[in-house]
ZASE-793328 format. One line per 8 residues: number of its first residue (from 0); their letters; for each residue x, y, z of C-alpha. Coordinates in steps of 0.25 Angstrom, whole numbers, plus 5000, padded with zeros to 4 digits. Layout:
NUM	a	X/Y/Z ~ ...
// end
This chain:
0	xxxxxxxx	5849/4117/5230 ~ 5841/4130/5229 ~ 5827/4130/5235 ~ 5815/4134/5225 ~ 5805/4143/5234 ~ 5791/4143/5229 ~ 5786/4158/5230 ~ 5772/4154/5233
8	xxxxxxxx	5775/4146/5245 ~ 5784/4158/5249 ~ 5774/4169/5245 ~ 5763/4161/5254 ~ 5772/4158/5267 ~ 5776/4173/5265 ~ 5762/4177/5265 ~ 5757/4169/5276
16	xxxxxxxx	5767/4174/5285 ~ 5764/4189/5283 ~ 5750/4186/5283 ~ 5752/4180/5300 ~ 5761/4192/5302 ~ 5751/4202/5299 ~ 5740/4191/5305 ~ 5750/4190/5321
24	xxxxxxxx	5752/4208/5318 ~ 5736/4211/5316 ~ 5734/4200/5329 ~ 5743/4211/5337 ~ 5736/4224/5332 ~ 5722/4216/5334 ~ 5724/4212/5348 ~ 5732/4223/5351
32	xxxxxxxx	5720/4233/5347 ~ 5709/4224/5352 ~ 5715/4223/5366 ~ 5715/4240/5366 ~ 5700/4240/5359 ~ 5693/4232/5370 ~ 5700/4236/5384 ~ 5690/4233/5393
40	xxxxxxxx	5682/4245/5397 ~ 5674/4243/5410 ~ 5671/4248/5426 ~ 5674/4233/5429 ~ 5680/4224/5421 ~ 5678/4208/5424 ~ 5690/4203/5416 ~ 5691/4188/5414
48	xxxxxxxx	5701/4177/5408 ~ 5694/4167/5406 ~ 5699/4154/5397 ~ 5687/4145/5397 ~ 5677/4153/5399 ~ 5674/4153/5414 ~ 5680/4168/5418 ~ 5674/4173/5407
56	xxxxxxxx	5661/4168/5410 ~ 5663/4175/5426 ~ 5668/4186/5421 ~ 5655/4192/5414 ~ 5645/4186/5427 ~ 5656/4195/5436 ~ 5653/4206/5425 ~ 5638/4204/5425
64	xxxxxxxx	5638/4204/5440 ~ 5645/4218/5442 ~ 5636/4224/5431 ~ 5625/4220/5439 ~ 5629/4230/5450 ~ 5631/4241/5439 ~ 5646/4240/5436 ~ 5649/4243/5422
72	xxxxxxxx	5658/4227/5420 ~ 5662/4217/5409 ~ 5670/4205/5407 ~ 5681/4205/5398 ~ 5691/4194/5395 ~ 5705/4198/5401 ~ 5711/4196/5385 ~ 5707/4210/5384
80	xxxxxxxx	5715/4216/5396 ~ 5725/4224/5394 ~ 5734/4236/5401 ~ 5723/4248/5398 ~ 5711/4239/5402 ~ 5719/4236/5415 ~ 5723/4251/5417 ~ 5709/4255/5413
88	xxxxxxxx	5700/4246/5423 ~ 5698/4246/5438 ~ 5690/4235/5441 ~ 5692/4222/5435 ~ 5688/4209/5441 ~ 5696/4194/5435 ~ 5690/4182/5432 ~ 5702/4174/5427
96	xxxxxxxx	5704/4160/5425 ~ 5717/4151/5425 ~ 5721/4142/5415 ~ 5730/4127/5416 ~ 5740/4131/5429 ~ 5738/4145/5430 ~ 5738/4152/5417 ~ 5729/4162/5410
104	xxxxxxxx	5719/4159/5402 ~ 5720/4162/5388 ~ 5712/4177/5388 ~ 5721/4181/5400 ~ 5734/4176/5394 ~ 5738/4189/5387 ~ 5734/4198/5399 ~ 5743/4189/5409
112	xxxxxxxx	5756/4189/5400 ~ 5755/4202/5398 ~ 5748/4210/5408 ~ 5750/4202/5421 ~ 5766/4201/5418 ~ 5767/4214/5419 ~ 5764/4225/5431 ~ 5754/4233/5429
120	xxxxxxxx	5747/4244/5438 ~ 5732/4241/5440 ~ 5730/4248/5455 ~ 5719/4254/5449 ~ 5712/4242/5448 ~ 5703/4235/5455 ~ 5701/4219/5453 ~ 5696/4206/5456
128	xxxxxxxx	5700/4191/5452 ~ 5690/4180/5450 ~ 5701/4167/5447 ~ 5696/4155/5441 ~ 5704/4142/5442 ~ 5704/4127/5446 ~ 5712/4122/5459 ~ 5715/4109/5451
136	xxxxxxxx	5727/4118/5447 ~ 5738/4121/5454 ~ 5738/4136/5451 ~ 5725/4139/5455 ~ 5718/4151/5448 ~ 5732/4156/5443 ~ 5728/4165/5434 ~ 5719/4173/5443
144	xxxxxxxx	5727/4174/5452 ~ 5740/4179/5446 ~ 5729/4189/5439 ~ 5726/4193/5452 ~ 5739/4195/5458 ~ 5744/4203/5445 ~ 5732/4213/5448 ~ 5736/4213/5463
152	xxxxxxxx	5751/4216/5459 ~ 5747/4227/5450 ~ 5739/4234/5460 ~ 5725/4233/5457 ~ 5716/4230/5468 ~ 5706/4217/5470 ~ 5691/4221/5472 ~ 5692/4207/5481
160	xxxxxxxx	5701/4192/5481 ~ 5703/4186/5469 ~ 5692/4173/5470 ~ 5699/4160/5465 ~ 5689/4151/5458 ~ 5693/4135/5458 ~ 5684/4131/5444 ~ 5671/4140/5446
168	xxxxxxxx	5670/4136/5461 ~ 5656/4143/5467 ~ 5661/4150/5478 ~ 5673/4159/5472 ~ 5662/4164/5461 ~ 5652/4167/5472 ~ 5665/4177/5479 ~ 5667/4181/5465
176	xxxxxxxx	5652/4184/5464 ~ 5652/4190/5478 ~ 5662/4202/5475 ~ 5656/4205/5461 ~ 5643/4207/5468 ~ 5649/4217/5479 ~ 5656/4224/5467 ~ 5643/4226/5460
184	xxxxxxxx	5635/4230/5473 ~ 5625/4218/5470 ~ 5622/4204/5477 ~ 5613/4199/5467 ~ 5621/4193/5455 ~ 5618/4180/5450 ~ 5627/4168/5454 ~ 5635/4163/5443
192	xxxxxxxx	5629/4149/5443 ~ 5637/4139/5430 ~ 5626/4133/5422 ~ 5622/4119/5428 ~ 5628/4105/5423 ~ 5620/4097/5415 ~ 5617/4081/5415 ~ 5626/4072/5404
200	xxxxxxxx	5629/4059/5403 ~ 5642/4055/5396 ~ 5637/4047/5384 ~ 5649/4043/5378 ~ 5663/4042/5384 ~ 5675/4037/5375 ~ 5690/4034/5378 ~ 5697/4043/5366
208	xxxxxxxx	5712/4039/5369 ~ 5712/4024/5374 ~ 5727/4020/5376 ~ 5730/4032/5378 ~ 5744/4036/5386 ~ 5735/4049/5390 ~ 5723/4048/5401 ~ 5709/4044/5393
216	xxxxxxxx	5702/4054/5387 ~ 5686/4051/5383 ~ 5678/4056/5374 ~ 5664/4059/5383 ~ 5650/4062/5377 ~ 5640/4068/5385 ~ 5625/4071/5382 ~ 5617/4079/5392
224	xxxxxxxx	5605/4070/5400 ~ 5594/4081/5396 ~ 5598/4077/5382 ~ 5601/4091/5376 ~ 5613/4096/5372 ~ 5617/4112/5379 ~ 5626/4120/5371 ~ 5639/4121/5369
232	xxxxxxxx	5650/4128/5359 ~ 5661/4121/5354 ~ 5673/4125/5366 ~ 5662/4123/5377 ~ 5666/4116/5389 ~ 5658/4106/5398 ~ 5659/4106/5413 ~ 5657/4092/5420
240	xxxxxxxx	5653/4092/5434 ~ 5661/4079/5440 ~ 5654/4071/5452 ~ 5667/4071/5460 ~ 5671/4086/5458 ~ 5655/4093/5455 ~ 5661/4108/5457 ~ 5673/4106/5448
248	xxxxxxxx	5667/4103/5434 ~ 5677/4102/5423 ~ 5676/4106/5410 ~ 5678/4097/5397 ~ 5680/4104/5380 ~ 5667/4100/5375 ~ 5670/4092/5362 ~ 5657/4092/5353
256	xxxxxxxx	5647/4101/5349 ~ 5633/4102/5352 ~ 5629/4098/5338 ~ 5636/4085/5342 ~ 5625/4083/5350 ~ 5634/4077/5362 ~ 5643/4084/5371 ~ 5656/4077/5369
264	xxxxxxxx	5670/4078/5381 ~ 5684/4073/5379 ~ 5689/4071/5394 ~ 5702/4065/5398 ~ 5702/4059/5409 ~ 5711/4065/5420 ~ 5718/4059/5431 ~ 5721/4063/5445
272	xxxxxxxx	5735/4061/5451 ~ 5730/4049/5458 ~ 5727/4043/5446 ~ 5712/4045/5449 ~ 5702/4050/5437 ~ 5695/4066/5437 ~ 5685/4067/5445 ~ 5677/4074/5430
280	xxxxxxxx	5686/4065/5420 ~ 5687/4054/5428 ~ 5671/4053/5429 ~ 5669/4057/5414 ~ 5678/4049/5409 ~ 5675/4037/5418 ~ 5667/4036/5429 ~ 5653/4043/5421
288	xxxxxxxx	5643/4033/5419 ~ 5634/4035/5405 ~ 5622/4037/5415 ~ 5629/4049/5426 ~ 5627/4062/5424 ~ 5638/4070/5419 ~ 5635/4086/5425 ~ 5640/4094/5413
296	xxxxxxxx	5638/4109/5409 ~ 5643/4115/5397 ~ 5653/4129/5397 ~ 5655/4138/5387 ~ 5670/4141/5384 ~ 5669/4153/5376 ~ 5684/4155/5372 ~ 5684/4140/5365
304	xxxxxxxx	5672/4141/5358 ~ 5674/4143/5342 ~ 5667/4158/5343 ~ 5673/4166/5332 ~ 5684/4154/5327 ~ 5671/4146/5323 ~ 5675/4148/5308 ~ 5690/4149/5308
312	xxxxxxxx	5700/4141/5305 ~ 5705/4133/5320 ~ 5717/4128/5324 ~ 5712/4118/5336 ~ 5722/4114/5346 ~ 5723/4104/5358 ~ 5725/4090/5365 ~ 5718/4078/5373
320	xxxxxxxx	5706/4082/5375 ~ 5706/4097/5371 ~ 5703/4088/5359 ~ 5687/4089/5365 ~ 5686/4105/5364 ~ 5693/4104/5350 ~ 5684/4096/5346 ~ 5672/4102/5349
328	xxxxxxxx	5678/4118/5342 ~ 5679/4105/5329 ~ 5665/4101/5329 ~ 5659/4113/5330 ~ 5668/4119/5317 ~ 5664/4108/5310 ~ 5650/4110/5313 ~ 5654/4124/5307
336	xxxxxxxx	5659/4118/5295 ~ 5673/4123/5298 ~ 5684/4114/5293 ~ 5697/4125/5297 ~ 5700/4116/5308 ~ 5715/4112/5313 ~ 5717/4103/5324 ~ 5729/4099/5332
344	xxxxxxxx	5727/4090/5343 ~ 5736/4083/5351 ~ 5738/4070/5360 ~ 5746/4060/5364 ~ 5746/4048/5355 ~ 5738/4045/5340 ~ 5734/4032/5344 ~ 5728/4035/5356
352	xxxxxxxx	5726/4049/5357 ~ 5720/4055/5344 ~ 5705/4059/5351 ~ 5695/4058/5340 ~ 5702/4053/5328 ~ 5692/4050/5321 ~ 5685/4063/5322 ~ 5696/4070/5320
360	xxxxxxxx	5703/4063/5306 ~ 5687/4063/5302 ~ 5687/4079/5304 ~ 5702/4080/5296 ~ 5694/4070/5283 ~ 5683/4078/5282 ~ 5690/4091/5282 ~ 5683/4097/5297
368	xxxxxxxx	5700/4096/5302 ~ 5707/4103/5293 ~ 5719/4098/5299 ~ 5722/4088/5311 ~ 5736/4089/5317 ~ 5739/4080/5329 ~ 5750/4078/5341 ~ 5751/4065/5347
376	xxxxxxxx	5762/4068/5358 ~ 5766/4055/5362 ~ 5767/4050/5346 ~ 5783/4052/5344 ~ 5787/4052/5331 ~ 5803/4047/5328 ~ 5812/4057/5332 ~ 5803/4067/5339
384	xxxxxxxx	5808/4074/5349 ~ 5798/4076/5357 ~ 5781/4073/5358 ~ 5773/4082/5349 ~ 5761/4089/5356 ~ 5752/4099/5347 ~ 5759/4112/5350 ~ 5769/4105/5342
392	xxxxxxxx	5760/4103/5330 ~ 5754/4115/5331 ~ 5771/4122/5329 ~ 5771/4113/5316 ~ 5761/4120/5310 ~ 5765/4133/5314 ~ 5763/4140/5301 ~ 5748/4132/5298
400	xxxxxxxx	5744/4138/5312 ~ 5749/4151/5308 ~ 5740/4152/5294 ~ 5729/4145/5301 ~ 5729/4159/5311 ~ 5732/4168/5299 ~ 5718/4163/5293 ~ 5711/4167/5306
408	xxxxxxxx	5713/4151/5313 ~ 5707/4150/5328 ~ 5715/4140/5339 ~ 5707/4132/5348 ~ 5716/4124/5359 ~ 5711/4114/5368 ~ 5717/4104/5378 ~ 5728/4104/5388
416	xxxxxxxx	5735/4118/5393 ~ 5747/4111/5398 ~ 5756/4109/5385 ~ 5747/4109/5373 ~ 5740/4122/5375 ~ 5752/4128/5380 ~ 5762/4123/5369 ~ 5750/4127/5360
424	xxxxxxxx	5748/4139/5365 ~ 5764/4143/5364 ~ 5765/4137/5347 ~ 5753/4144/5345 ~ 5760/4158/5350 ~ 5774/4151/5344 ~ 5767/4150/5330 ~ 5759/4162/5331
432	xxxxxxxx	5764/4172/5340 ~ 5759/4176/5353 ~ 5753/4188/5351 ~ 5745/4181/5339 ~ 5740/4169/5348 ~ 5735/4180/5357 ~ 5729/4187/5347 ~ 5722/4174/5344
440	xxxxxxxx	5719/4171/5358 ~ 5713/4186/5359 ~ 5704/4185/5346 ~ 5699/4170/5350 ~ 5704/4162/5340 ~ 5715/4156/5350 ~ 5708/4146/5360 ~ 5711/4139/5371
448	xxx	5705/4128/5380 ~ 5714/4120/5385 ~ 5714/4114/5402
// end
């Protein structure tokens, strides 16, 4: 039997398809000419990769505090490093996070795949490391401290030890301080003090996956005891002081909008391996009483905030309760009047599992979702070989995701860095291609917070 083809339908696949090929060909001459435009140019340079803000934020106080002795300094985010801005400086002090077990965070992922792979010669150089991590994990600092044996190998020469900082600890950033200040010839420089907590009381709290074969996951609302609402941007984090572990606060996706008037958490409730609850889930999820004071303070995390995307199409991806930061980037587009909105979430089961249905299928009705698309990994379906997670949705609309990006889309991912952020982050390069995903990533329309 002979096939009939429809020329139309052909005439458009073909012209989709050269349209992403010229798309992925100016991603490579963009990012390719921007990295030579804007080499970093400076007598010191305070170079930070930074994924939720924090490195960022130490870098430009580190900057701030040698200009005060007179040196010509400025923070630059380690993205736009390359060979000739290594060759070309002579002073450059690191302020690097790790990410999950180890890894790079998304700015520095370009430079340690490429650069740090490679031998290079930096005896010119002179350098210093400031490594920022959490000994909850087993590798510790990770990423500082293979940027700082790299440097070490290639021959540059540390200004002073790298200084390891287990989450924001006092007494690292004071040694931190402390060399800067001799650096700079001055004494004088302002401590680097994190805005203080607030009082809140937790208002609501609600069970969203009873009969779950997951741990409980609550739905928190919080309303500050002074009554008014601070400010926040959709993307923001909150810091929560625990009672039993006050110099290790932990940070929670906000999941509403100040126009909300309410300031709204999804937390699951962790276990330890004895079986015993979080010391900050544990008491948030449980233990809190309506009428004890819950210290909280809120954080900006710049590279999840909508920025420029605020008006472009979004692909908005993630699992548990990366639901919360996903919800919050939601909200505020709808506030916008946005309705380009594409969300793919996934969890374990549909009937127990599917976090704010109702909000969610209400969205999809009146037109706010443009499309839902869900993956509950425990559902099996007949003859399936294996469970289903949202990586795998995501390769089943390859070619949606591909015009969604061909018409200038941003991707927002949210939730676990073990396995779905990962598998994500390996469809997306499979669907796409590498060099466009880090074009993406360069331009900020590919974000990531995910823990």
């Amino acid at each position: 039997m002979m096939m009939t083809i429809d020329p139309l339908r052909w005439g458009g696949a073909l012209l989709l398809s050269a349209s992403y090929l010229a798309l992925c060909a100016g991603y490579w001459r963009a990012a390719r000419a921007r990295r030579s435009a804007h080499a970093p140019a400076a007598d010191w340079l305070v170079v930070y990769a930074s994924q939720t803000g924090s490195a960022e934020y130490l870098a430009q106080r580190s900057a701030e505090l040698l200009a005060t002795g007179g040196l010509a300094a400025r923070a630059v985010c380690i993205s736009s490093l390359d060979e000739g801005s290594l060759r070309g400086a002579t002073r450059i002090l690191f302020v690097a996070s790790t990410y999950g077990e180890g890894d790079a965070p998304d700015t520095a992922a370009r430079f340690a795949e490429r650069l740090m792979a490679e031998g290079a010669d930096l005896a010119h150089l002179h350098y210093a490391v400031l490594a920022l991590g959490d000994r909850s994990y087993a590798n510790f600092c990770g990423f500082g401290r293979a940027l700082d044996a790299w440097l070490a190998k290639a021959g540059a020469t540390p200004l002073f030890e790298r200084i390891d900082v287990d989450r924001g600890a006092g007494k690292a950033l004071e040694d931190w301080q402390h060399h800067l200040g001799r650096l700079a010839g001055t004494v004088d420089a302002p401590d680097w003090e994190a805005p203080a907590y607030a009082g809140w009381r937790i208002a609501e709290r609600t069970l969203l996956n009873p009969g779950s074969q997951g741990a409980p996951l609550y739905r928190l609302v919080l309303a500050p005891l002074d009554g008014g609402l601070p400010a926040w941007e959709a993307g923001d984090l909150a810091q929560v002081s625990a009672p039993a572990d006050p110099g290790h606060p932990r940070e929670y996706s906000i999941a509403s909008i100040p126009a909300d008037g309410r300031l709204e958490l999804l937390v699951r409730l962790q276990k330890r391996e004895d079986g015993s609850p979080g010391a900050a889930s544990g008491w948030l999820c449980e233990s809190a009483r309506p009428d004890d004071t819950i210290p909280l303070r809120i954080r900006a995390h710049q590279r999840f905030r909508l920025g420029d995307n605020a008006r472009r199409p979004m692909l908005l991806i993630g699992n548990g309760s990366g639901l919360a930061g996903l919800r919050g980037l939601l909200r505020a587009r709808i506030a916008l009047g946005v309705r380009e909105n594409w969300l793919l979430f996934g969890e374990r089961n549909a009937a127990h599992d599917f976090l704010l249905r109702h909000e969610l299928e209400g969205w999809v009705e009146a037109g706010w979702l443009e499309k839902l698309d869900l993956a509950f990994s425990r559902d099996q379906q007949d003859g399936q070989p294996r469970r289903r997670y949202v990586q795998d949705v995501l390769r089943e609309q390859a070619a949606l995701v591909r015009q969604w990006v061909a018409h200038d889309a941003a991707i927002y991912v949210c939730g676990s860095l073990q396995g779905m952020a990962g598998g994500v982050h390996e469809t997306l390069q499979e669907i796409l291609g590498g060099d466009v995903v880090e074009h993406l990533a360069d331009e900020g329309r590919y974000r990531r917070d995910v823990y």
